[in-house]
N, CA, C, O and CB atoms as a CASP TS submission, in Angstrom:
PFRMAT TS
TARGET T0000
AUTHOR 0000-0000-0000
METHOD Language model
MODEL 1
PARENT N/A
ATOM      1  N   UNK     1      77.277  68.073-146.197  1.00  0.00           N
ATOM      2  CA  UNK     1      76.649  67.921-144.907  1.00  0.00           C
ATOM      3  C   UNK     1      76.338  69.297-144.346  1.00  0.00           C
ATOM      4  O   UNK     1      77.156  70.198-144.162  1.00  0.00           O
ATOM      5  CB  UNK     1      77.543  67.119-143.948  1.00  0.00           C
ATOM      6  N   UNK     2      74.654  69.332-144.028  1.00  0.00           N
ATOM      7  CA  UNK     2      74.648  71.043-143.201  1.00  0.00           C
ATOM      8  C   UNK     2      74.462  70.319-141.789  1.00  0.00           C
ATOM      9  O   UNK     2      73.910  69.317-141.334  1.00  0.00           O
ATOM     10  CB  UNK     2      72.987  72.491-143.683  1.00  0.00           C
ATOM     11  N   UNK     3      75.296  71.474-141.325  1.00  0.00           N
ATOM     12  CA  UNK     3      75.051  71.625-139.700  1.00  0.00           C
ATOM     13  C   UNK     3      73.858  72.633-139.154  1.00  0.00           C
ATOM     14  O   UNK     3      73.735  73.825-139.436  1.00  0.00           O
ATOM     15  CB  UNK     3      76.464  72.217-139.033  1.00  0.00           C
ATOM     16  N   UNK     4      73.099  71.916-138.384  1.00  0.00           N
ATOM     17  CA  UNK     4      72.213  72.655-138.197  1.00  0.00           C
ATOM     18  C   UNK     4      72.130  73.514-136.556  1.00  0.00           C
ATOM     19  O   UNK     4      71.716  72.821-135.626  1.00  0.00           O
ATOM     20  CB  UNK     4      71.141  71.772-138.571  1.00  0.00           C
ATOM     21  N   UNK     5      72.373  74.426-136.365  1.00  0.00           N
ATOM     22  CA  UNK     5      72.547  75.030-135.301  1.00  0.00           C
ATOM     23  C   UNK     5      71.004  76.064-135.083  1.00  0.00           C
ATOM     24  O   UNK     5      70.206  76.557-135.880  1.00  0.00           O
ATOM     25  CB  UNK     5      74.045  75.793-135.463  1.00  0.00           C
ATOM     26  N   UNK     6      71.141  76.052-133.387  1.00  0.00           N
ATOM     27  CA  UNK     6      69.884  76.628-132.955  1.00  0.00           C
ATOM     28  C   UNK     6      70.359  78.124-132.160  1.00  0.00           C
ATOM     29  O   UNK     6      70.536  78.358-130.965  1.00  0.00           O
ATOM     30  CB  UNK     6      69.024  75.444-131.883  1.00  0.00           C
ATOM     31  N   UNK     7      70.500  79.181-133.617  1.00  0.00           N
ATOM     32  CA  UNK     7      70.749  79.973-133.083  1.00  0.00           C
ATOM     33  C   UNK     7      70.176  81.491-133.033  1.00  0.00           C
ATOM     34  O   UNK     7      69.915  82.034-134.107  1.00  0.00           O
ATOM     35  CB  UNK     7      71.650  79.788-133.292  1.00  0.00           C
ATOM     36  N   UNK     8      70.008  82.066-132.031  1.00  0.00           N
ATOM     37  CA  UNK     8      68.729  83.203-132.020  1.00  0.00           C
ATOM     38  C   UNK     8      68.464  84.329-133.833  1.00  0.00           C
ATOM     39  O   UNK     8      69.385  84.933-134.382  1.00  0.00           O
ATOM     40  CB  UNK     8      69.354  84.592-130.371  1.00  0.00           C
ATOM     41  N   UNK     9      67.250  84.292-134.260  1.00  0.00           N
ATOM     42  CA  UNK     9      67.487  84.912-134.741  1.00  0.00           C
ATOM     43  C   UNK     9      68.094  86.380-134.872  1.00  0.00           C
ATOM     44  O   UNK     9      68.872  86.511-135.817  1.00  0.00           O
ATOM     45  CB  UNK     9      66.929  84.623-134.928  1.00  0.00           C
ATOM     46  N   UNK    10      67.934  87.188-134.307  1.00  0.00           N
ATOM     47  CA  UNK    10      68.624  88.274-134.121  1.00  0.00           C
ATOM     48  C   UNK    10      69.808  88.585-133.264  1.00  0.00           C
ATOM     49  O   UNK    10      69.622  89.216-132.223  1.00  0.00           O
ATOM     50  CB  UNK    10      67.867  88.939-133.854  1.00  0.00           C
ATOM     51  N   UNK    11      70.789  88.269-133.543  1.00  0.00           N
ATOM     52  CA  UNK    11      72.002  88.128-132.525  1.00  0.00           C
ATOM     53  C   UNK    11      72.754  89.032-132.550  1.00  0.00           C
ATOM     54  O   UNK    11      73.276  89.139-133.660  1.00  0.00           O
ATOM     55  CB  UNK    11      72.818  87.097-132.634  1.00  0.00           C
ATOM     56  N   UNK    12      73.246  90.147-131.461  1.00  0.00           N
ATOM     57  CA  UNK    12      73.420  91.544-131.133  1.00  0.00           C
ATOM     58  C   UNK    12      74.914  91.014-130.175  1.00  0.00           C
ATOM     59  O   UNK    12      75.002  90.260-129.206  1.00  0.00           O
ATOM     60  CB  UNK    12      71.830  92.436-130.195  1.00  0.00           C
ATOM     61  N   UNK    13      75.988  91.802-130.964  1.00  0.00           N
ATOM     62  CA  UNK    13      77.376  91.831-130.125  1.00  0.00           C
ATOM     63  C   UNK    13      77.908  93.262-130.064  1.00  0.00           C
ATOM     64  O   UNK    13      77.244  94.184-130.539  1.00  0.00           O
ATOM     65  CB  UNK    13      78.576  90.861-130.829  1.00  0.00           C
ATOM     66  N   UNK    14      79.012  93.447-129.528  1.00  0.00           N
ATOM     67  CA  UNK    14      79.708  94.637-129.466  1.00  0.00           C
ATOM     68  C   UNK    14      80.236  94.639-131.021  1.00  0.00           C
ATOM     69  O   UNK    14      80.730  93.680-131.614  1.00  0.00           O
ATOM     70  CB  UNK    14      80.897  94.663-128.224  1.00  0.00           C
ATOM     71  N   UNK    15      79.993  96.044-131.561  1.00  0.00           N
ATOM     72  CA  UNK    15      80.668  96.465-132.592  1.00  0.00           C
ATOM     73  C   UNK    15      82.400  96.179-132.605  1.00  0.00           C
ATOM     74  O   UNK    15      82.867  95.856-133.697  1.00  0.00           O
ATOM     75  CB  UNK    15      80.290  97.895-132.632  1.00  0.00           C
ATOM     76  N   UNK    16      83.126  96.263-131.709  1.00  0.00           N
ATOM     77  CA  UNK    16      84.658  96.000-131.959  1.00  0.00           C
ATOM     78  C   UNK    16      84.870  94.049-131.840  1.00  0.00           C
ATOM     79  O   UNK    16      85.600  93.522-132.680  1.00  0.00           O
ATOM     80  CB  UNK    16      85.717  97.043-130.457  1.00  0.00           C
ATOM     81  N   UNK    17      84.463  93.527-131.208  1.00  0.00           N
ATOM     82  CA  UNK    17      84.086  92.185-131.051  1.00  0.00           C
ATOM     83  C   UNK    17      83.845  91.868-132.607  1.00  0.00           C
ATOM     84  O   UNK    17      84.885  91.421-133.091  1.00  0.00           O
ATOM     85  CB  UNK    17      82.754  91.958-130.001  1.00  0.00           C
ATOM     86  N   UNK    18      82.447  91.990-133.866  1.00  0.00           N
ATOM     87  CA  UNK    18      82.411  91.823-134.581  1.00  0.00           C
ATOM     88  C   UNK    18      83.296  92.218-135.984  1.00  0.00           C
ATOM     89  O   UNK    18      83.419  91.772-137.125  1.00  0.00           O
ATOM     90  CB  UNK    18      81.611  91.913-134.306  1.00  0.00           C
ATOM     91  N   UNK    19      83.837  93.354-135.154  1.00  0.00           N
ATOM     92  CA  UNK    19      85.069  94.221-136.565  1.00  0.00           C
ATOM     93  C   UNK    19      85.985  92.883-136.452  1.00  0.00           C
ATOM     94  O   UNK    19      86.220  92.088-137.362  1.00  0.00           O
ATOM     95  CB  UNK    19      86.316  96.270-136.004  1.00  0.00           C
ATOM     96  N   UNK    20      86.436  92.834-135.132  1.00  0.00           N
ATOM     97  CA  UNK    20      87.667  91.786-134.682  1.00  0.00           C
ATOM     98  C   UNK    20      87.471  90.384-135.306  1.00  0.00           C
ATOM     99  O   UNK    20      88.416  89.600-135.400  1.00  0.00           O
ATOM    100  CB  UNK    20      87.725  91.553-132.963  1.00  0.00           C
ATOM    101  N   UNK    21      86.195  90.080-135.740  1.00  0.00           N
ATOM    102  CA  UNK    21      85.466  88.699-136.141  1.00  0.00           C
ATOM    103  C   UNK    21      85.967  88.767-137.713  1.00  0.00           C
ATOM    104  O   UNK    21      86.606  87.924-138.343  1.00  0.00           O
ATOM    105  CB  UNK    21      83.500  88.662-135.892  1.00  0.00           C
ATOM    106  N   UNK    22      85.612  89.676-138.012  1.00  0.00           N
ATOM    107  CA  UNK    22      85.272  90.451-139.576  1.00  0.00           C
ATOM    108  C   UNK    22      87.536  90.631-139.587  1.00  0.00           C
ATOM    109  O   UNK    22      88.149  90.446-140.638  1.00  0.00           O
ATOM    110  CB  UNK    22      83.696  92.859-139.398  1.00  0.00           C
ATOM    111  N   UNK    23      87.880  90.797-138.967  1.00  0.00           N
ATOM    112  CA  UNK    23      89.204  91.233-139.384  1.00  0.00           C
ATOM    113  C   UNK    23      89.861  90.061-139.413  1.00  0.00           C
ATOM    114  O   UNK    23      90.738  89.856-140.252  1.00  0.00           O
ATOM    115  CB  UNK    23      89.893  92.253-138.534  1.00  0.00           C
ATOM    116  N   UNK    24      89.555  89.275-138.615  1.00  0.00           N
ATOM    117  CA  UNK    24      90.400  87.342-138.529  1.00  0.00           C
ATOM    118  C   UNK    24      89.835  86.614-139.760  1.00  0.00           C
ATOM    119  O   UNK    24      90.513  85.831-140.426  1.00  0.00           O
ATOM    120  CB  UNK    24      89.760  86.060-136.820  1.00  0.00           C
ATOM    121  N   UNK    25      88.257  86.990-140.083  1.00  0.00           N
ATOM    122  CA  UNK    25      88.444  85.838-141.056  1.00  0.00           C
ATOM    123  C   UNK    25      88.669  86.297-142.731  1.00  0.00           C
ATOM    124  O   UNK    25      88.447  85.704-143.787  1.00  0.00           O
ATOM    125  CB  UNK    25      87.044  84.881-140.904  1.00  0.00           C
ATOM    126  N   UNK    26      89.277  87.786-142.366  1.00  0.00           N
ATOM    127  CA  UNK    26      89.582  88.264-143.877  1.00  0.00           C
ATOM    128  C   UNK    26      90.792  88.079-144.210  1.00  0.00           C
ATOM    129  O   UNK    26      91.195  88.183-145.369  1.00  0.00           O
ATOM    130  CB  UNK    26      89.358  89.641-144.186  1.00  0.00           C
ATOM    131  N   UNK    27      91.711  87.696-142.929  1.00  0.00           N
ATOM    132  CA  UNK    27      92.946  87.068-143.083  1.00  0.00           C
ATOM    133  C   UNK    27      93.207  85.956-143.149  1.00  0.00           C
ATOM    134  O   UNK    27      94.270  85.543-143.611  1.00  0.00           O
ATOM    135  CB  UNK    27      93.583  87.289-142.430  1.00  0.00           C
ATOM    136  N   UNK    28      92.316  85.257-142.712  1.00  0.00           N
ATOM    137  CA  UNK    28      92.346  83.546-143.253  1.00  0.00           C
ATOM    138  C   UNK    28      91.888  83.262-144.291  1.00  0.00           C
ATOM    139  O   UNK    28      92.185  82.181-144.799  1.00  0.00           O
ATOM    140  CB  UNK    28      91.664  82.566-142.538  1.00  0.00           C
ATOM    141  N   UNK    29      91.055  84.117-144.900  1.00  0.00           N
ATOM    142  CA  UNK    29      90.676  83.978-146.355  1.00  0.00           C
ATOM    143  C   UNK    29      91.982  83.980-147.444  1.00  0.00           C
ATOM    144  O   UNK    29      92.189  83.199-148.372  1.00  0.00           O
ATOM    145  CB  UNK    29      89.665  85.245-146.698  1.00  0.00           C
ATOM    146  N   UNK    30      92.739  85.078-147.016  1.00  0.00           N
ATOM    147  CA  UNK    30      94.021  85.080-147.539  1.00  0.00           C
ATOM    148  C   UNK    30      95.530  84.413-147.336  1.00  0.00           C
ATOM    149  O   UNK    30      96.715  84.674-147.539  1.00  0.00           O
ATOM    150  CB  UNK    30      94.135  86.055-147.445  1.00  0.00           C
ATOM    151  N   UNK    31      94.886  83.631-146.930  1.00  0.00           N
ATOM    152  CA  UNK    31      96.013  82.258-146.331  1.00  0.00           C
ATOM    153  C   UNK    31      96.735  82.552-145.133  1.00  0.00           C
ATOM    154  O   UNK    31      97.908  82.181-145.084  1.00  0.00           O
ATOM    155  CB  UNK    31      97.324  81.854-147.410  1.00  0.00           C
ATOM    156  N   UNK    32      96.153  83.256-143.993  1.00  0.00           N
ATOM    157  CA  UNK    32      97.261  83.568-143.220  1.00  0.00           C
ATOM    158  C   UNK    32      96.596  82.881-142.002  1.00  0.00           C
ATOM    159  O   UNK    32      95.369  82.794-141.946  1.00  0.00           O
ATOM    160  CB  UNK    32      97.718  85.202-143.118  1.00  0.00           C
ATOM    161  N   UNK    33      97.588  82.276-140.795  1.00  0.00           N
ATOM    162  CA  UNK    33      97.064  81.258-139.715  1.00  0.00           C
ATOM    163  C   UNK    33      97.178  82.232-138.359  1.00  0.00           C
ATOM    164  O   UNK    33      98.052  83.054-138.083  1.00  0.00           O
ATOM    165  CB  UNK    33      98.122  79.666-139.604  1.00  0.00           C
ATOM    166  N   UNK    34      96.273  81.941-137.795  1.00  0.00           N
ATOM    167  CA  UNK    34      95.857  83.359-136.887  1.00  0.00           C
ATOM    168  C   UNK    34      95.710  81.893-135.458  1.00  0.00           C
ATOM    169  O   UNK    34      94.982  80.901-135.444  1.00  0.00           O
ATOM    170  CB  UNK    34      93.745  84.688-137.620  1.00  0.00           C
ATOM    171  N   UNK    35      96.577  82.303-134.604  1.00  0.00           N
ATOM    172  CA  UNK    35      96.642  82.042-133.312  1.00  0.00           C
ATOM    173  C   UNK    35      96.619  83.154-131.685  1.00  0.00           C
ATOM    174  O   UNK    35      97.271  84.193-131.576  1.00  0.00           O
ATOM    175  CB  UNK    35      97.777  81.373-133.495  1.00  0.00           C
ATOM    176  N   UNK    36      95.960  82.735-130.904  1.00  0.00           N
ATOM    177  CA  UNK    36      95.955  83.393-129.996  1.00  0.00           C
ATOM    178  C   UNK    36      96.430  82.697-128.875  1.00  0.00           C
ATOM    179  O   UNK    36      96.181  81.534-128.558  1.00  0.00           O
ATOM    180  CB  UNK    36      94.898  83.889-129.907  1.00  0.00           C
ATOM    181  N   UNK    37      97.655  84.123-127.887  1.00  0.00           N
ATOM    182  CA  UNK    37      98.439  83.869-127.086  1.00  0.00           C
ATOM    183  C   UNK    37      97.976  84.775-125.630  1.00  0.00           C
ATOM    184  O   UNK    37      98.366  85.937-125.517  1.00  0.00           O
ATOM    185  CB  UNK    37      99.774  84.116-127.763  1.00  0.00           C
ATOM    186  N   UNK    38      97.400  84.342-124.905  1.00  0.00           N
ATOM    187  CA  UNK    38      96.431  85.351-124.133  1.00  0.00           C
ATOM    188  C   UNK    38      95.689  86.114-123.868  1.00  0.00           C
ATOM    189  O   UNK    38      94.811  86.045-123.008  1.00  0.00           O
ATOM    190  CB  UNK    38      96.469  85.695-123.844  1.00  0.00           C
ATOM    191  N   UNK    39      96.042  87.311-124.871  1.00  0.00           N
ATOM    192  CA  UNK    39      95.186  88.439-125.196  1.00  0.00           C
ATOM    193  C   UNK    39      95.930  89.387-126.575  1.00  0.00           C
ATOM    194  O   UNK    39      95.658  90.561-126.828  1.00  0.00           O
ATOM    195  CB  UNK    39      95.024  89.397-123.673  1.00  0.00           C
ATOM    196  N   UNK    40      96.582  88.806-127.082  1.00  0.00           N
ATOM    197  CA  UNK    40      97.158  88.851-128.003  1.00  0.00           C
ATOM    198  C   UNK    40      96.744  87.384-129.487  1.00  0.00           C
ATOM    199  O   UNK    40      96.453  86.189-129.440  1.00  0.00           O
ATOM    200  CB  UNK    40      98.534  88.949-127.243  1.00  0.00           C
ATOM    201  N   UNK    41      96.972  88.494-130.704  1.00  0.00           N
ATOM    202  CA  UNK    41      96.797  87.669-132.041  1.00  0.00           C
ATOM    203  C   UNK    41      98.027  87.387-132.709  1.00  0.00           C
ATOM    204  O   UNK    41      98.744  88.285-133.148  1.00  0.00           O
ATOM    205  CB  UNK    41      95.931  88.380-133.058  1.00  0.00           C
ATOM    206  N   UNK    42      98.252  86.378-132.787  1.00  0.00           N
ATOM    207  CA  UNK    42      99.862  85.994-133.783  1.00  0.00           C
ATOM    208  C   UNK    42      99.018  85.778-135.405  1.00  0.00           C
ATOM    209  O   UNK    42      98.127  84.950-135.594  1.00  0.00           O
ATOM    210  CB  UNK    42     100.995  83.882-133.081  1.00  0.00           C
ATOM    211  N   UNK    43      99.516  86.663-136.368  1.00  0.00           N
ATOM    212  CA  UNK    43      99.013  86.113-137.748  1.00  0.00           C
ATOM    213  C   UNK    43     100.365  85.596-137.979  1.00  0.00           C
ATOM    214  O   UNK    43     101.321  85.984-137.307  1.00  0.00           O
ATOM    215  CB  UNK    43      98.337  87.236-138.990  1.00  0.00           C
ATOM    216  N   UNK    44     100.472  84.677-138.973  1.00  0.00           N
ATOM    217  CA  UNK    44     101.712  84.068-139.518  1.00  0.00           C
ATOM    218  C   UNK    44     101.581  83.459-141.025  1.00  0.00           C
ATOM    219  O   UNK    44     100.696  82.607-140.947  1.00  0.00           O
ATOM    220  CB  UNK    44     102.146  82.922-138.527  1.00  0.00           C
ATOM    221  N   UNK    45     102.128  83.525-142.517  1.00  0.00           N
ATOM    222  CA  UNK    45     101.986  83.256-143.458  1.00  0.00           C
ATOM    223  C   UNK    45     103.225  82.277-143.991  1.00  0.00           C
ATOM    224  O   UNK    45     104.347  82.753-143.817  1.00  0.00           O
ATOM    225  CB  UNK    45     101.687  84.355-143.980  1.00  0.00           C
ATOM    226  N   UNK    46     103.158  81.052-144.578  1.00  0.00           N
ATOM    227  CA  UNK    46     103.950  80.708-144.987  1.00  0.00           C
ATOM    228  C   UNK    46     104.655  81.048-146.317  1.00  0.00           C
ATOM    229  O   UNK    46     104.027  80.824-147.351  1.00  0.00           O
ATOM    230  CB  UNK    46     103.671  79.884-144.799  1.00  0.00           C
ATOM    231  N   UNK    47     105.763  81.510-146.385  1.00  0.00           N
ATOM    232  CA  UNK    47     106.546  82.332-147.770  1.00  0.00           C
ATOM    233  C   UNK    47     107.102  81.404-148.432  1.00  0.00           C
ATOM    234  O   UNK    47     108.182  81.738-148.919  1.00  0.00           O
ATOM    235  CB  UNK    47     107.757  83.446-147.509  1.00  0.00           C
ATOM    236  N   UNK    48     106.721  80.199-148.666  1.00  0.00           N
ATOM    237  CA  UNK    48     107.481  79.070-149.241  1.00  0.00           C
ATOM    238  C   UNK    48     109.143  78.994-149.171  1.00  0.00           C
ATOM    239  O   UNK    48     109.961  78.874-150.083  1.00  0.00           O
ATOM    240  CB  UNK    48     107.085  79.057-150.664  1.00  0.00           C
ATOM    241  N   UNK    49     109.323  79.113-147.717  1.00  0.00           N
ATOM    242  CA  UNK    49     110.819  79.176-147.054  1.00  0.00           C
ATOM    243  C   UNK    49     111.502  80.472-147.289  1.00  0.00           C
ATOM    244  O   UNK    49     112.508  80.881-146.710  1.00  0.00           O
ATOM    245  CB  UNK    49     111.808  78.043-147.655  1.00  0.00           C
ATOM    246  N   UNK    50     110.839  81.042-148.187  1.00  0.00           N
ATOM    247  CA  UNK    50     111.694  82.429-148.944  1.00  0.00           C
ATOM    248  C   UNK    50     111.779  83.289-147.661  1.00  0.00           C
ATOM    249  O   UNK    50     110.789  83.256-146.931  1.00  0.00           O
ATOM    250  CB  UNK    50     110.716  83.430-150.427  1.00  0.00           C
ATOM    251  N   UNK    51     113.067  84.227-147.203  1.00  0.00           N
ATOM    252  CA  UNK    51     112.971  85.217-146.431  1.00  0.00           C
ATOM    253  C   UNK    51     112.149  86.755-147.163  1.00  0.00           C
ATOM    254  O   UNK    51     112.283  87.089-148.341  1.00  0.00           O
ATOM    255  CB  UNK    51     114.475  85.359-145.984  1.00  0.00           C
ATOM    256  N   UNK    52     111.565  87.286-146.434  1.00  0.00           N
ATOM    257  CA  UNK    52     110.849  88.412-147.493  1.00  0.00           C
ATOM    258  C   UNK    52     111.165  89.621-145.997  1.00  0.00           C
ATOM    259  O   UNK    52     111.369  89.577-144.784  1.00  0.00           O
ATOM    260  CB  UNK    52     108.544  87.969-148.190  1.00  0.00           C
ATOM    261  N   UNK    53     111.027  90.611-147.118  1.00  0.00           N
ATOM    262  CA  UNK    53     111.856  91.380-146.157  1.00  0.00           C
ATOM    263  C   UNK    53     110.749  92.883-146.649  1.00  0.00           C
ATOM    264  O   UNK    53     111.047  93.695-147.524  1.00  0.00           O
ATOM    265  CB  UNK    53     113.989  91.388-146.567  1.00  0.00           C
ATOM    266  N   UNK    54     109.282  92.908-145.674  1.00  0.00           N
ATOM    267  CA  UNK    54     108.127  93.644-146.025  1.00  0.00           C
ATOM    268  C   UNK    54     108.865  95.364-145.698  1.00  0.00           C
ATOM    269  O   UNK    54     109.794  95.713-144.970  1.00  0.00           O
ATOM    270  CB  UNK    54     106.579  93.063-144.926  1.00  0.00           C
ATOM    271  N   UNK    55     107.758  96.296-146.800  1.00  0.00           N
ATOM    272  CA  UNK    55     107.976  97.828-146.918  1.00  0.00           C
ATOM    273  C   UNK    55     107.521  98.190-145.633  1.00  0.00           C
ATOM    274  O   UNK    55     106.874  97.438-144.904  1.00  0.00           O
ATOM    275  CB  UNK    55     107.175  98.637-148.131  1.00  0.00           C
ATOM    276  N   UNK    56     107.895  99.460-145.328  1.00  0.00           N
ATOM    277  CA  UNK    56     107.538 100.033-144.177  1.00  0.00           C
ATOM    278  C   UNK    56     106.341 100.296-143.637  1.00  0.00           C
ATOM    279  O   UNK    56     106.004 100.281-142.453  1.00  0.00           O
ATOM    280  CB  UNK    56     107.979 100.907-144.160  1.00  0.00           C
ATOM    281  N   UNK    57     105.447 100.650-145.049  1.00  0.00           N
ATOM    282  CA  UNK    57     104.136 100.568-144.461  1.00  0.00           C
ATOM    283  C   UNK    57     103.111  99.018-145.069  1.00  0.00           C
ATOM    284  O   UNK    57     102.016  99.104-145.626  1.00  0.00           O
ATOM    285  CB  UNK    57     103.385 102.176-144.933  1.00  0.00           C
ATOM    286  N   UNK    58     103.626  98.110-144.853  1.00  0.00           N
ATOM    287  CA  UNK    58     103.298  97.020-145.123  1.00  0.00           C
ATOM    288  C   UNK    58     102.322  96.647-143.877  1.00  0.00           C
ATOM    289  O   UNK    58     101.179  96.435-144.281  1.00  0.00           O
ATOM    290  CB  UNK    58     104.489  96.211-145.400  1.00  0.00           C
ATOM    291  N   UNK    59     102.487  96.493-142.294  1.00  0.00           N
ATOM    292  CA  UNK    59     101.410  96.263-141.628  1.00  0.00           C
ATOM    293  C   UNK    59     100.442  97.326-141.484  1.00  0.00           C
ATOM    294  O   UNK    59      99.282  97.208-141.088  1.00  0.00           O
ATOM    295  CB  UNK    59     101.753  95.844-140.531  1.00  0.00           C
ATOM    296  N   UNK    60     101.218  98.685-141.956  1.00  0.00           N
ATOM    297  CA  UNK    60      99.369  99.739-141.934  1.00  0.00           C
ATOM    298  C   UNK    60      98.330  99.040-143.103  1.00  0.00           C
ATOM    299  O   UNK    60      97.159  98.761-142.845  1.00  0.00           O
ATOM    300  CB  UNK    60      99.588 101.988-142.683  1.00  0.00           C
ATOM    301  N   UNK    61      98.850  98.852-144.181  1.00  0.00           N
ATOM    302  CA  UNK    61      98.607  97.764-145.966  1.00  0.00           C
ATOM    303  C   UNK    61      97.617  96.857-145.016  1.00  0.00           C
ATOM    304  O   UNK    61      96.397  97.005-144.939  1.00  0.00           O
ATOM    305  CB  UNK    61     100.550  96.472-146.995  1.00  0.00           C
ATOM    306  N   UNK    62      98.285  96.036-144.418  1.00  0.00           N
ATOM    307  CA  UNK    62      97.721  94.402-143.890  1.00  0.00           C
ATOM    308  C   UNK    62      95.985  94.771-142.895  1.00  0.00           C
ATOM    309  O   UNK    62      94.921  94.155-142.822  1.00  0.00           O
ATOM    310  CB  UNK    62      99.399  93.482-142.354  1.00  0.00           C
ATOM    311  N   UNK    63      96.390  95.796-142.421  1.00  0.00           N
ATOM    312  CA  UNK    63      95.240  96.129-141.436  1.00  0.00           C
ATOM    313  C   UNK    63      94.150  96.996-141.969  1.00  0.00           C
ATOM    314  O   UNK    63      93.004  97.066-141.524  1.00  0.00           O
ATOM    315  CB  UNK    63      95.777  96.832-140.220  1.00  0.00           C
ATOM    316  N   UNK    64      94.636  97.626-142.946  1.00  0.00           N
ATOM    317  CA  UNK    64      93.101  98.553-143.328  1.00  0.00           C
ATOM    318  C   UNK    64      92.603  97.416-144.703  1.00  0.00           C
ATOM    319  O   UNK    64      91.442  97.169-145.029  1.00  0.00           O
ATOM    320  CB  UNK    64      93.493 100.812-144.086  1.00  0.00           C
ATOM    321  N   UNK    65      93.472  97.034-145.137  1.00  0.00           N
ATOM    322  CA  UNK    65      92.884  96.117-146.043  1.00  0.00           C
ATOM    323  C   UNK    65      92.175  95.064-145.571  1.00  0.00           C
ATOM    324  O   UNK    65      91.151  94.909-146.237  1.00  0.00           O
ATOM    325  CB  UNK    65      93.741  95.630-146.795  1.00  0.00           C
ATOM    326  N   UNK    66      92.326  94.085-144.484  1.00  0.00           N
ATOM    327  CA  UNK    66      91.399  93.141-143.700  1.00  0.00           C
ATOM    328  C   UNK    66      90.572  94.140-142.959  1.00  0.00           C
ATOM    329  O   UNK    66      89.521  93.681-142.512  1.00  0.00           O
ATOM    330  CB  UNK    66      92.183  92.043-142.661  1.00  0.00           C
ATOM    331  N   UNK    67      90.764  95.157-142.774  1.00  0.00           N
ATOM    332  CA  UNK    67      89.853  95.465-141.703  1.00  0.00           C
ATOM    333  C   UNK    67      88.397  96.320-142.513  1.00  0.00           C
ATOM    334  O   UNK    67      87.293  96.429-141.980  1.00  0.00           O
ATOM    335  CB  UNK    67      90.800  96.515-140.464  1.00  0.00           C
ATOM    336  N   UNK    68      88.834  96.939-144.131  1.00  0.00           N
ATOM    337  CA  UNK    68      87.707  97.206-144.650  1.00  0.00           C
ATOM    338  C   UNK    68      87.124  96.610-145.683  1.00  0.00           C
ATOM    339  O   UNK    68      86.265  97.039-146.453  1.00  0.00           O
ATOM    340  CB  UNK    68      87.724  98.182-144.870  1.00  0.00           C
ATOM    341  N   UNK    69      88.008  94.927-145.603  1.00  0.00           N
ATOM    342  CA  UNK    69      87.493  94.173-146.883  1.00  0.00           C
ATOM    343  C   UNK    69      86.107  93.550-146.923  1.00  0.00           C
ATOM    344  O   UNK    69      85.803  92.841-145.965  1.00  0.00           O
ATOM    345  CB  UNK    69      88.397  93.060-147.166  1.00  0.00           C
ATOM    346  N   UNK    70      85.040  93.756-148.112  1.00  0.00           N
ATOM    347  CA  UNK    70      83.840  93.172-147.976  1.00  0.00           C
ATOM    348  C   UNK    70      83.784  91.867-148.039  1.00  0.00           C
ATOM    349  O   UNK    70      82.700  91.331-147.812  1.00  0.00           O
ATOM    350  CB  UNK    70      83.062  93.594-148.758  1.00  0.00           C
ATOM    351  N   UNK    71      84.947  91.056-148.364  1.00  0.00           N
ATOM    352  CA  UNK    71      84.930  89.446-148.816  1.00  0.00           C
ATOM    353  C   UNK    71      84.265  88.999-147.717  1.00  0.00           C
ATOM    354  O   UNK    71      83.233  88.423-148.062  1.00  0.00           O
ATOM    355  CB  UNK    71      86.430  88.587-149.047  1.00  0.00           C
ATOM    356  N   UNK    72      84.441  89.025-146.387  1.00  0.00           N
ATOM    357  CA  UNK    72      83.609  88.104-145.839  1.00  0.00           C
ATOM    358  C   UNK    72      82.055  87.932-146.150  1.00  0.00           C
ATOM    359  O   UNK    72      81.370  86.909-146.140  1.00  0.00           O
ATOM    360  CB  UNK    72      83.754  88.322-144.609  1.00  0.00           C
ATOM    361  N   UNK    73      81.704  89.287-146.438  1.00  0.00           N
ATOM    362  CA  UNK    73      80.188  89.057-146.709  1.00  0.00           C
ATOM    363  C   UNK    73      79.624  88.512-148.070  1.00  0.00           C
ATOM    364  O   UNK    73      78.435  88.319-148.323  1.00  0.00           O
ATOM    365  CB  UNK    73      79.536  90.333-146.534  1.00  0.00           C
ATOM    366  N   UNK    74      80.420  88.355-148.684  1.00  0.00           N
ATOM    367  CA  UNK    74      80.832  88.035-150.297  1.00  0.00           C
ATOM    368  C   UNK    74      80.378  86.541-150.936  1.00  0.00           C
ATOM    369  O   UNK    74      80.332  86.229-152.126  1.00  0.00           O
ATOM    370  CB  UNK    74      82.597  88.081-150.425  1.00  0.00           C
ATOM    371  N   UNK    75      80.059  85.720-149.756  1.00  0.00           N
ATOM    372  CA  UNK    75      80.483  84.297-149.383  1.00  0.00           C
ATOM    373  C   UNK    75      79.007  83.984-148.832  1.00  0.00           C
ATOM    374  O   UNK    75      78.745  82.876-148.364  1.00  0.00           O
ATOM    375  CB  UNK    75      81.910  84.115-148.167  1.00  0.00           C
TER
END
């Protein structure tokens, strides 16, 4: 089924707005469930109950990797 939406061709946002677009759905690509709590982002992954106990630079890892991954455009 396509959905057909009526939407401008040329559609112009703020550059951090679209990074922020581009950074949520490179983490849901990778199984992780992204909720928002006011003005704040909760990511959360399920570890198949396992406790995991991440390296120190594990959220710098998480953020430059979603934040310079091409997969979304990939698709």
């Amino acid at each position: 089924m396509e959905l057909a939406l009526n939407l401008p061709s040329n559609i112009q946002m703020e550059r951090k707005k679209f990074q922020k677009m581009v950074f949520i759905a490179n983490a849901l690509d990778q199984g992780w469930s992204v909720k928002k709590s006011q003005d704040s982002y909760i990511f959360t992954k399920k570890h198949e109950g396992r406790r995991e106990i991440f390296q120190e630079n594990y959220l710098e890892n998480f953020i430059v990797h979603n934040a310079t991954s091409t997969d979304f455009f990939s698709k």
